[in-house]
C-alpha positions as CSV (number, residue, x, y, z in Angstrom):
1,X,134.1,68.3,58.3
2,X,134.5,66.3,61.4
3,X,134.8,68.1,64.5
4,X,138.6,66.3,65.9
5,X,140.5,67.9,62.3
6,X,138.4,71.2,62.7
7,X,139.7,71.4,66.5
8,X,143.0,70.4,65.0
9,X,143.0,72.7,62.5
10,X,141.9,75.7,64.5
11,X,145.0,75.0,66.9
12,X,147.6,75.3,64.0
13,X,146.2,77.9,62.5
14,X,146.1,79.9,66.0
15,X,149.8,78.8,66.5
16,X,150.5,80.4,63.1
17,X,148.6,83.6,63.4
18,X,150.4,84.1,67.2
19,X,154.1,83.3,65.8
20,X,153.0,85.9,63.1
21,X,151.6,88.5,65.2
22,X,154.8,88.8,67.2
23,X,156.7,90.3,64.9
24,X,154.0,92.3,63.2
25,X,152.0,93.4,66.1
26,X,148.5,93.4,64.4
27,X,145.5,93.8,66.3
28,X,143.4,92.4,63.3
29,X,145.2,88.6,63.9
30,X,144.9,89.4,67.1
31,X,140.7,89.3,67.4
32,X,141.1,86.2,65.1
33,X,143.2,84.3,67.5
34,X,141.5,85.4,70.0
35,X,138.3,83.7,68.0
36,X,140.0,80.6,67.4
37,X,141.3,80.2,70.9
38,X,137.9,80.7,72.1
39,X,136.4,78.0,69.6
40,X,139.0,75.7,70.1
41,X,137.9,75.9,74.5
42,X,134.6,75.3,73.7
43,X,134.6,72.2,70.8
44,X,137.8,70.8,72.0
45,X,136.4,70.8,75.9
46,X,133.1,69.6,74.3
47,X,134.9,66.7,72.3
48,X,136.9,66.0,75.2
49,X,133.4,65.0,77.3
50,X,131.6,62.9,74.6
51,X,134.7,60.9,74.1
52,X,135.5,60.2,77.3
53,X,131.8,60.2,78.4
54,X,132.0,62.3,81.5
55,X,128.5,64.2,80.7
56,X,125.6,62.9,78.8
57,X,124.3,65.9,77.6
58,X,124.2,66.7,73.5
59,X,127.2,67.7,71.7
60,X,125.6,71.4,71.1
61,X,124.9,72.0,74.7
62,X,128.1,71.0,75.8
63,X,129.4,73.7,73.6
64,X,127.2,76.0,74.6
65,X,129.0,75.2,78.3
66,X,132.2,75.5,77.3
67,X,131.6,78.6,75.4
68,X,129.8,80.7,78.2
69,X,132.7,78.8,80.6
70,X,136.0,80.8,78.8
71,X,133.5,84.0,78.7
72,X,133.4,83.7,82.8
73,X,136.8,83.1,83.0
74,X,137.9,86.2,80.3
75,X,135.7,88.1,82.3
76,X,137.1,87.0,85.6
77,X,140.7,87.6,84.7
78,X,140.0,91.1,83.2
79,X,138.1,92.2,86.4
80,X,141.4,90.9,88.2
81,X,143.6,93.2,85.4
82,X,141.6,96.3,86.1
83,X,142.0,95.9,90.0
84,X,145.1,95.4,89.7
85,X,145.7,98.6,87.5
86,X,143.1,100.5,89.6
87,X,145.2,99.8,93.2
88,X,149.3,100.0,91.2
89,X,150.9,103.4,91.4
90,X,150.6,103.3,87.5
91,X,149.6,106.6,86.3
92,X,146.8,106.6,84.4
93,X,147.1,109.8,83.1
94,X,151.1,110.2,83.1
95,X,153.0,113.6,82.8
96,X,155.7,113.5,79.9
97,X,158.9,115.3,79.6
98,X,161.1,115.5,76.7
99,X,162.9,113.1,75.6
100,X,166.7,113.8,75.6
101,X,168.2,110.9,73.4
102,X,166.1,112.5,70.2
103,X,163.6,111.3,67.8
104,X,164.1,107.5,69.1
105,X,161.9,105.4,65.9
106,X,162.3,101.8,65.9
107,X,164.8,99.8,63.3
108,X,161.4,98.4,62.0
109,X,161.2,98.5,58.6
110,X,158.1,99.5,58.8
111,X,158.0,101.9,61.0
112,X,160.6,103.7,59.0
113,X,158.3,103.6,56.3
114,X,155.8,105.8,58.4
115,X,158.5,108.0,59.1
116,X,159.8,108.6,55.8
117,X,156.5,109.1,54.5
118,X,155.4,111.7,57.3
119,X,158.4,114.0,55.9
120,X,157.7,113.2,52.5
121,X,153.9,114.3,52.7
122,X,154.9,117.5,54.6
123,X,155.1,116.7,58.3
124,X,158.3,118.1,60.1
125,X,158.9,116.4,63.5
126,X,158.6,119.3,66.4
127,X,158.9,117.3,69.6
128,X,160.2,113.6,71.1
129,X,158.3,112.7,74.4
130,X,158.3,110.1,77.2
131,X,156.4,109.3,80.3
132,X,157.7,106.9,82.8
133,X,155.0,104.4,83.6
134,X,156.5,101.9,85.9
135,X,159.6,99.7,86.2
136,X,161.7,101.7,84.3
137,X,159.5,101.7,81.6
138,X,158.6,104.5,79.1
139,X,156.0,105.2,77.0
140,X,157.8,107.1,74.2
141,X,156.2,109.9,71.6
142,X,157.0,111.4,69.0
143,X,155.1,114.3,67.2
144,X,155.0,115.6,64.0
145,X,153.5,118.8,62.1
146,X,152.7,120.0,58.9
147,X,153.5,123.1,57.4
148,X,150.8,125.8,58.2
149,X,150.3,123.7,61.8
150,X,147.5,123.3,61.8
151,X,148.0,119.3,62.1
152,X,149.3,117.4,64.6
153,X,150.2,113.8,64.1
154,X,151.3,111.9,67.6
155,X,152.8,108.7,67.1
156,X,153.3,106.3,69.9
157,X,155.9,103.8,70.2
158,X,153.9,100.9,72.3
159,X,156.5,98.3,73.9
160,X,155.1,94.4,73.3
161,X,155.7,91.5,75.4
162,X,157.7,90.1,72.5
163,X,159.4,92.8,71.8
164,X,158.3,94.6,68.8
165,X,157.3,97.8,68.8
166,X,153.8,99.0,67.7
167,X,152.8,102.4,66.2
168,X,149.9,104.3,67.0
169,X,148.3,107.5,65.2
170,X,146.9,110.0,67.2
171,X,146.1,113.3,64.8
172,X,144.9,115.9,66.0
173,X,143.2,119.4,65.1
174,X,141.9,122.5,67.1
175,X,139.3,124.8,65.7
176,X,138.6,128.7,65.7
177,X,135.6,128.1,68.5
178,X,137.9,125.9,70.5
179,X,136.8,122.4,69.2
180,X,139.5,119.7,69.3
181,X,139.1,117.4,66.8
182,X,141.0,113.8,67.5
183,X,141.4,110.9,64.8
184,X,143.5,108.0,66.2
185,X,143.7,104.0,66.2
186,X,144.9,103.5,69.5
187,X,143.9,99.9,70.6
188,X,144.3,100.4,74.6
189,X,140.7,100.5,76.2
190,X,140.2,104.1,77.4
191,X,136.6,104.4,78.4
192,X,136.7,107.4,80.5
193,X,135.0,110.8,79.6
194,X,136.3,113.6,77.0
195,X,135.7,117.2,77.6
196,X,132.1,118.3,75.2
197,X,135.0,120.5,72.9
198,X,136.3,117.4,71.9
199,X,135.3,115.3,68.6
200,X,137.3,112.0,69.3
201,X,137.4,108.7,66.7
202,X,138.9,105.7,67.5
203,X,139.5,103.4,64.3
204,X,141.8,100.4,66.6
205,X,142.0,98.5,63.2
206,X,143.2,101.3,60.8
207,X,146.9,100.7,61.0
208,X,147.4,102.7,57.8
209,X,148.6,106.5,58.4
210,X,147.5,107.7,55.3
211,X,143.6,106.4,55.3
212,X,143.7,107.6,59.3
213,X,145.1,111.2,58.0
214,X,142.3,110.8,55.1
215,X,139.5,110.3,57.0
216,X,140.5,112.8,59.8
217,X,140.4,115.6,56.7
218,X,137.2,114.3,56.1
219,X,135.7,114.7,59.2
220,X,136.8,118.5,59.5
221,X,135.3,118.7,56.0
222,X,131.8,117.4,56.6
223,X,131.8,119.6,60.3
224,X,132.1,122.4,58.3
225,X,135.2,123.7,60.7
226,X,138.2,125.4,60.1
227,X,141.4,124.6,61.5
228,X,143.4,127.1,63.2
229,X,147.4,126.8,64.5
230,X,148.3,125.7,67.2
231,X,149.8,128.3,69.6
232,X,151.6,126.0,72.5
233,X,154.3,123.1,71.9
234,X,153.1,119.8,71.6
235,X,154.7,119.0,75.4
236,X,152.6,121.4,76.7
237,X,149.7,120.9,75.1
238,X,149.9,117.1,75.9
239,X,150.9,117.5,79.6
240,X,147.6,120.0,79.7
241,X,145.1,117.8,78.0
242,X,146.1,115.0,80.6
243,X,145.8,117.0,83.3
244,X,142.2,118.3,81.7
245,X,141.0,114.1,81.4
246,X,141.6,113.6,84.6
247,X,140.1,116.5,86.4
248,X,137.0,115.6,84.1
249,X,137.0,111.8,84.9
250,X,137.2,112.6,88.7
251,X,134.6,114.8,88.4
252,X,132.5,112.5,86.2
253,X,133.0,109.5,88.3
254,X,135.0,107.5,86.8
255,X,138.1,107.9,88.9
256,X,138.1,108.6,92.9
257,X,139.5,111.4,94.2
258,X,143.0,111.8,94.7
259,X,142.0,111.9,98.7
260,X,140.4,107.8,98.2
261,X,142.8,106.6,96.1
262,X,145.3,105.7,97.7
263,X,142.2,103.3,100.1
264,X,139.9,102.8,97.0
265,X,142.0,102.6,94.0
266,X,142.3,105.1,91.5
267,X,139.1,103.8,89.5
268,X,135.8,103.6,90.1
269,X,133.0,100.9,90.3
270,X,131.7,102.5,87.1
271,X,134.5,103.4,85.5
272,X,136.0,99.6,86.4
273,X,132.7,98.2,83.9
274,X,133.4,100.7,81.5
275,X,136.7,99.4,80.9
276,X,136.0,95.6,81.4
277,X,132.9,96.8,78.5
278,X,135.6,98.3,76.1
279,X,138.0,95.4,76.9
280,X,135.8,93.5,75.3
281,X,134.7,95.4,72.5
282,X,138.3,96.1,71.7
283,X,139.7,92.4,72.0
284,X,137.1,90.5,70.4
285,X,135.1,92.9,67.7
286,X,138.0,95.9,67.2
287,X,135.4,98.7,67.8
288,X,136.3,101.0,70.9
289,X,133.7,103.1,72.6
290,X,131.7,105.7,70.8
291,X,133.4,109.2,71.9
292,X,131.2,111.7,70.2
């Protein structure tokens, strides 16, 4: 194939995939575009210099240039997004209260889907959350249990630029001996610390409920654990857990203090590569850290 139609044909089909992704809000087209954007720099800048001669060097090399070029600049303007998150009065860790308006699910079709399939599988909702994190903005929760509670499903309502709404699975378990068992496919980089009692598996490109609620099952199988019910309401619980991350990640060193923050920024020079790391691990292979 010559190179111009495989350029040319990498820019429709990333036009396609990002016209698509806005209404369906998958992170799997999402790594591909990405790819194809990425591609299309590096040959297209490439082309762009042997046609016009403006560098006699091979056509591989060039490439090569242009390749390691959009790397510098992805890593540039993700340094700049973690600053800029590090110094805002964003909360990383936000407190939630309950949500007054109700059980607020998208008109998504399918996101109703998930919802009438959690209450057809046994799953009762128990709580609606939000946390206000900036701008009048809310990060909205809703949570879901089944009958002997001794499973809690989360589900996150994540706001796009677009506007769709994307779900996220968070499922949770606690043990007799005090383990927490998480199973989720949130997407966001997290990078931070867990507490040791916590057995935390991010699958970012399992958007399927049923598979994530599969293989969390499986996981308390093979640990040879036995889940136990939960005592406290899911607003509780959630408020403690975030207060519990980050007393551990201050501690750990991945945030500052709360004394330095306000001078230093609220993350750390560690904790800023962490997350630049799991940026991108998460953008450009779907795998998020290893939280054992």
């Amino acid at each position: 194939m010559e190179i111009p139609y495989f350029i040319l044909g990498a820019i429709l089909l990333s036009l396609i995939l990002a016209q698509t992704n806005q209404r369906v809000g998958s992170p799997l087209l999402a790594i591909i575009d990405r790819w194809l954007r990425w591609l299309v720099f590096a040959f297209g800048g490439a082309q762009v210099c042997v046609d016009f001669q403006l560098i006699d060097r091979p056509f591989w090399v060039l490439v090569f240039v242009f390749f390691l070029l959009w790397f510098l600049g992805e890593t540039l303007l993700s340094w700049l997004s973690i600053h800029a998150l590090s110094v805002s009065p964003l909360p990383l860790f936000p407190r939630y209260a309950l949500n007054q308006s109700g059980d607020e699910w998208p008109t998504q079709p399918r996101a109703l889907q998930v919802r009438d399939w959690l209450r057809q599988n046994g799953f009762k909702q128990v709580q609606a959350m939000k946390a206000e994190i900036g701008g009048g903005i809310y990060l909205r929760v809703s949570v879901y249990q089944n009958l002997d509670a001794t499973m809690r499903v989360q589900v996150t309502f994540i706001p796009q630029a677009s506007g769709t709404i994307t779900l996220c699975f968070a499922i949770t378990s606690l043990t007799a001996d005090g383990r927490r068992f998480v199973t989720d496919n949130l997407y966001v980089p997290f990078a931070g610390f867990y507490p040791e009692h916590w057995f935390v598996e991010r699958s970012p490109l399992c958007r399927s409920l049923p598979r994530l609620l599969s293989r969390h099952r499986d996981r308390l199988v093979s640990s040879n654990e036995i889940a136990v019910p939960f005592t406290v309401d899911p607003l509780t619980d959630l408020n403690v857990t975030q207060s519990e991350l980050d007393r551990l990640n201050t501690e750990m060193g991945f945030l500052h203090t709360h004394q330095d923050r306000e001078d230093l920024g609220k993350i750390t020079h560690e904790g800023r590569y962490r997350v630049w790391k799991e940026i991108w691990t998460l953008n450009y292979l779907g795998r998020a850290a290893r939280y054992l």
